[in-house]
N, C-alpha and C positions, 0 to 999 in steps of 0.2 A: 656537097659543096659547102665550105666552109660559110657562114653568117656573116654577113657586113659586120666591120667593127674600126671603129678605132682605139688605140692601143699607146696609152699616155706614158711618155719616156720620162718627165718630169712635169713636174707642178708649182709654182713656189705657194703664197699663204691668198688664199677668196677666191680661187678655182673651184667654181661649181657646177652645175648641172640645175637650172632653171627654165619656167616655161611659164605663163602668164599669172600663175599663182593659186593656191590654194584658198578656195571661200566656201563660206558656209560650216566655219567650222569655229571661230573665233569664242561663240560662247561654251565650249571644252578647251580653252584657252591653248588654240592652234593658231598660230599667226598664219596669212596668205603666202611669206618668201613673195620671191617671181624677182625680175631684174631691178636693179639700181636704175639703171639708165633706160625705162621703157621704149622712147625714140630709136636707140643704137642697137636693141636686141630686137623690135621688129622689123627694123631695116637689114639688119643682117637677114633676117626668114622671108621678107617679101622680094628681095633681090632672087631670091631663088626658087619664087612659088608655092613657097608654102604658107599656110596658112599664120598672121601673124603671131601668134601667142604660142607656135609650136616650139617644144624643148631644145634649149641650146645650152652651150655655155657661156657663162660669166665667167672670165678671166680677169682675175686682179692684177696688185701690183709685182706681183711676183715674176708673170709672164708663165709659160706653158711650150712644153715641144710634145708634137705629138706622131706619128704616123701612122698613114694608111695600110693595116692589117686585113683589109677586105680584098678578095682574090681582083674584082674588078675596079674599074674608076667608081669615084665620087665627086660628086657637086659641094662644093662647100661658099660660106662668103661670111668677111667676116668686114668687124668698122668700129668705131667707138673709143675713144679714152685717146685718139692719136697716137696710138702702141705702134711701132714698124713689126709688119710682117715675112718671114722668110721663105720663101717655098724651097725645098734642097740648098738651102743656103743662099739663094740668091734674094732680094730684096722682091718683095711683090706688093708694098705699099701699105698703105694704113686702112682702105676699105677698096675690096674688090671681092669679085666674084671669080675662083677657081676650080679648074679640076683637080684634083689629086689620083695620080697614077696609082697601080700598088706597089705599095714599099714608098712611097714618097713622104718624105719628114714635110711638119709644118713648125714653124714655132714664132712666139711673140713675144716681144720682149717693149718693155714701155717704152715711152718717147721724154717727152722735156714737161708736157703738162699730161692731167685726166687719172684715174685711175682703174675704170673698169671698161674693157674691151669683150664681142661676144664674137663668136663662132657658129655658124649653124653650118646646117647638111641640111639638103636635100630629103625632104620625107620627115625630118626634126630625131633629137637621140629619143631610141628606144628602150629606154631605164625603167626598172619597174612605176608604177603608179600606185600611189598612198594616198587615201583618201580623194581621189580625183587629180591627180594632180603629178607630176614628176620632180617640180620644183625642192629643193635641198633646203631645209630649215636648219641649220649645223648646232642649234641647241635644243632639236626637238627631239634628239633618237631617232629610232627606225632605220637605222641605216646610213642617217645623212652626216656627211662630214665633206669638208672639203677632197678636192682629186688629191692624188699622188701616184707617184710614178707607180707601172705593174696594172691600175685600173685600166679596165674597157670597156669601150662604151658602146652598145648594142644599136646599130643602124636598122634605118626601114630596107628590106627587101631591093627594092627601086630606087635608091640612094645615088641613082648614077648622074651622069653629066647635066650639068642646068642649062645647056646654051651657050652661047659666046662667053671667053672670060673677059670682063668686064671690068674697070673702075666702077666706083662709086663715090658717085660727085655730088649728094645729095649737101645743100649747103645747113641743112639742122647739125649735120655730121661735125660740126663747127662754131660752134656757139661762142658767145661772147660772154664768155668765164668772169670777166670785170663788169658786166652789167646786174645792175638792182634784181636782187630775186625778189619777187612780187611775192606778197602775202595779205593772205584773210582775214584780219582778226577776230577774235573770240575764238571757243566759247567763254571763254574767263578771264576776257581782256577788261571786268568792271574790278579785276585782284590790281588793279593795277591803274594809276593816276594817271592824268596827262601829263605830267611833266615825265615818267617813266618810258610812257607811249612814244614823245617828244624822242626820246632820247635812244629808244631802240629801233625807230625809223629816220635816225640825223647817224648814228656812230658806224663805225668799222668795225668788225667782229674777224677775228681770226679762228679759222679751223686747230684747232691743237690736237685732234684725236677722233679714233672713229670705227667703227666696224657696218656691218650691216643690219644692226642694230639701230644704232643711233651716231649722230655727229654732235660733237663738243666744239664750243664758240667759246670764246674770251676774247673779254671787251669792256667796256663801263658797268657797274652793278646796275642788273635792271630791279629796282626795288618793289617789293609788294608791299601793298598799300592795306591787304586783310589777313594777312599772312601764308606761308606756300603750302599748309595741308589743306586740303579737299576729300570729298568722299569721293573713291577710285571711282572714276570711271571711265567709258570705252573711249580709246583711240584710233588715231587714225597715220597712215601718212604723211609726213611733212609736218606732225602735229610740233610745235614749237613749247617745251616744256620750260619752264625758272623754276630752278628749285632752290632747295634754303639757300644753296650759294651765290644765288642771281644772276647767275650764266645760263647764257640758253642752251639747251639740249635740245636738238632737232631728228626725230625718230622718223626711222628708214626704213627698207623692206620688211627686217625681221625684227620689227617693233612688239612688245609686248600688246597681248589685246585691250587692257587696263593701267591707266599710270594717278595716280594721288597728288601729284602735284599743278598748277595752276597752268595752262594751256593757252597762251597771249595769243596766238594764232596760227593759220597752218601756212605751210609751203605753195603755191599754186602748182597743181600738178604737173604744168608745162613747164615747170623751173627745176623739178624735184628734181629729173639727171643732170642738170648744171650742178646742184648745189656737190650730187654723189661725186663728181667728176673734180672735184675740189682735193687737192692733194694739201694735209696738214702744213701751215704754214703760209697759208695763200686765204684774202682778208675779202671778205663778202660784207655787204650793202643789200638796204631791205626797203622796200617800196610797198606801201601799203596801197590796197586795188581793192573793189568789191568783190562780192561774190560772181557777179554779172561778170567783169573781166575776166576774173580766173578764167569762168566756163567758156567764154568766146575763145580764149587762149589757147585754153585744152583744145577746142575743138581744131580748131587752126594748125593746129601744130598735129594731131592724131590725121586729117584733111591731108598733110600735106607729107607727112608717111605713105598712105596708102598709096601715093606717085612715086614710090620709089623706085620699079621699074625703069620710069623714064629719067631718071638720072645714073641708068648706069651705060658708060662708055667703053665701046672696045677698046681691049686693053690696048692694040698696035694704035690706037688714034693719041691715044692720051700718052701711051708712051715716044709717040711722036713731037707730041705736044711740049713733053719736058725737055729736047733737045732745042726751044725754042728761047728767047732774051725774055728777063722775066715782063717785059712790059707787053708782052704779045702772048704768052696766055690767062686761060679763066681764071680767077681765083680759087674756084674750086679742082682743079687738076693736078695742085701738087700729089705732087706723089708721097718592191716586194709582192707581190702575185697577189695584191687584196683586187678583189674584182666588186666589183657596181653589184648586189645583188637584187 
């Protein structure tokens, strides 16, 4: 019998193949990868019982069509970035929980805001593993580069039906993209005066640019006060860089493990997929919080993931729902042959 598989007809540019990240490896300068948007990639895997950190995809702004090439059904669920999803052409929403027949086409295509939307299956994809891990670092080699049409991608065995197909009304799925992303300052927030500090927790920052790397802000020069080289050292997450230019650089999955320049503070981990989910051109605000905050936040928000079960609604309920006046439903109901090797 032929292997589970699915079999990508098209890919456009940050379709990947990601799973909760690669660690223990950063002092042979291997970054972790793993998703943009933590929240939206284990909410897609705990909607279907798998374990959260199991391998899925990150689909960028390009969108993806895909179909099922495995002789039987599969379980998939997908959510994140507000992307519409198709099943055989018909609309099947921005987060739900489906089966896919065989031969049945999926595909995503973005929406009006967000940028990164995830995919999981059932059992999570079965792509080789490197160094521990499945996640795609697209400047590390080995293999990794974004999808494109012709790839496929190797299912579990057991990949089959999840249960009822489902929305997913989870309201994190939803954030409030115009709210203050909280941040921690240091460790090298003393490069840097109050009146500087002042000015990069009062002003408006535009996204201009970005990969999975890092995000570019323009906005007011945030000035150093000792000047912006330092002795490299390790990075993180969310780490918030000024370099000679005085624009903030805010470094993202596939952050180098070392950066030289002065680190005013980080992203709170519970903001870091708000900030991913920021399409170039769209102007963020920054709230400074302690370390205490951040970590209740995270936790809160990681807490309130693990329920994501119970926010998923039969799909006839909710698609009942939307034949309704908008004042009478929830607000959460809207609706070439290179292979993987």
């Amino acid at each position: 019998m032929e292997a589970p598989h699915l079999s990508v007809l098209s890919a456009g540019p940050g379709a990947t193949v990601q799973d909760g990240g690669r660690f223990g490896f950063r002092r042979y300068g291997v970054t972790p990868a793993g998703p943009m948007d933590w929240a939206a990639f284990r909410t897609a895997n705990l909607a279907l019982g798998n374990a959260p950190d199991a391998a899925a995809l990150e689909i960028g702004p390009g969108g993806i069509e895909l179909v099922n090439a495995s002789p039987g059904p599969i379980g998939v669920a997908f959510c994140g970035g507000g992307f519409s999803w198709f099943r055989d052409g018909q609309l099947a929403g921005a987060a739900a929980r489906l089966v896919l027949t065989p031969g049945a086409h999926l595909a995503a295509r973005p929406g009006v805001a967000g940028i990164f939307t995830y995919l999981a299956v059932v059992g999570g994809l079965r792509t080789p593993v490197e160094l521990g891990s499945r996640a795609t670092y697209t400047r590390g080699g080995l293999y990794g580069g974004m999808l494109q049409g012709g790839d496929f991608l190797p299912l579990a065995e057991d990949a089959g039906t999840p249960g009822d197909e489902a929305m997913i009304v989870a309201p994190w799925l939803r954030p409030d993209l115009d709210a203050p992303l909280r941040v921690v300052v240091g460790p090298q927030d003393d490069y840097f005066d109050a009146a500087a500090l002042d000015l990069f927790f009062s002003a408006p920052f535009k996204v201009t640019a970005g990969d999975r790397m890092a995000y570019r802000l323009d906005g007011p020069a945030i000035a150093h006060s000792r000047g912006y080289n330092i002795v490299s050292d390790g990075v993180a997450l969310g780490a918030i860089q000024i370099a000679g230019d005085k624009k903030p650089l805010v470094l993202m999955a596939d952050h180098p493990p070392t950066g030289g320049y002065p680190k005013l503070g980080h992203i709170a981990r519970a903001d870091i997929g708000r900030l991913a989910q920021l399409r170039p051109g769209r102007t963020c605000h920054f709230a400074q919080v302690s370390a205490e905050t951040a970590r209740v936040a995270l936790l809160a928000l990681e807490d309130a993931v693990v329920t994501t079960q119970s926010f998923c609604r039969p799909l006839r309920r909710v698609v009942a729902l939307a034949g309704l006046p908008p004042s009478d439903r929830s607000p959460w109901s809207a609706v070439g042959n290179h292979r993987l090797r």
